[in-house]
N, C-alpha and C positions, 0 to 999 in steps of 0.2 A: 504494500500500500504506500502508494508514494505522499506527496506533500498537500497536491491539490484536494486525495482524501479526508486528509486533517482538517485541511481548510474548511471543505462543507460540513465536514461534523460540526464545528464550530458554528459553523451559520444554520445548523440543521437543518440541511438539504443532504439527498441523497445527492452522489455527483453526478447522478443522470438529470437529476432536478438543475441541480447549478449549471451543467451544461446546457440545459434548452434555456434557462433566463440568459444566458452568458449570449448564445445565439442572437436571441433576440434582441440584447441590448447591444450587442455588437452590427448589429444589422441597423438597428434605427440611428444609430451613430454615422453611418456612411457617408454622410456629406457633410461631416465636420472638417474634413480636411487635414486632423491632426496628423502628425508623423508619426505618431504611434500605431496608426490605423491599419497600415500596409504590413499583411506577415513578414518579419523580418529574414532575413537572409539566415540566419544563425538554423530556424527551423526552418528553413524551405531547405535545408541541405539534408537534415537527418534522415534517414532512412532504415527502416528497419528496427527503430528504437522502440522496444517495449514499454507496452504502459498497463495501464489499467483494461479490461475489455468492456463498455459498457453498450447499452441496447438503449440506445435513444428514439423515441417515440418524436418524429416531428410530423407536423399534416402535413398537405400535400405543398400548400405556398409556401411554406417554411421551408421545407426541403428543396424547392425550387429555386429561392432567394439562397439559401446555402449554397448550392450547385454552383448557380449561378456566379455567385460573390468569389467564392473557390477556383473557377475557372477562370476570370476576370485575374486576379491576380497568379494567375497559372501554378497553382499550389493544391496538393490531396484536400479534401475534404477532410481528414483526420486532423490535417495541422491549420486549416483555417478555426476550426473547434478548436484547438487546441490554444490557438490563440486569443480566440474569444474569451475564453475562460482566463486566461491573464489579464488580459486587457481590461475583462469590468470585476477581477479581483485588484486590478493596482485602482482602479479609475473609486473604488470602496475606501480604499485604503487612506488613497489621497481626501477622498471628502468628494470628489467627482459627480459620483455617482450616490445618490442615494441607495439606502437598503429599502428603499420601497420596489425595487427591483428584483426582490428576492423576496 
């Protein structure tokens, strides 16, 4: 169990929960412009890195806005999640983001 586990224990979310609010508040974020926003380089390189296996439940427009966002920045589908979930864990952290989010 890696780090982002702990995290959502903390916020009492499963992290199949933190991942679809993580999703979605990453997604209505997109035309902020931030630099933060674009998957960085660091994980558009990994491969192969093991993680957690989770069964994320999105409908059909969500998955499609995933998709879509994912192939726009020419990156897995795994590591665009992936980064959404850091993205609106730092954006918490900082005060960014509210926890009405979660």
């Amino acid at each position: 169990k890696g780090p982002g586990y702990e995290r959502s224990r903390l916020l009492s979310l499963s992290p199949e929960e933190l991942l679809l609010r993580a999703a979605q508040y990453y997604l209505a974020d997109s035309d902020s412009g931030r630099a933060a926003y674009p998957v960085p380089r660091f994980l558009r390189a990994q491969s192969g890195a093991r993680g957690l296996d989770l069964a994320l439940e999105l409908d059909d427009v969500m998955w499609r806005r995933v998709e879509a966002e994912s192939e726009r920045q020419g990156v897995a589908v795994e590591r665009l999640l992936e980064h959404a979930a850091l993205y609106l864990l730092a954006d918490l952290d900082s005060g960014r983001a509210r926890r009405t989010w979660l």
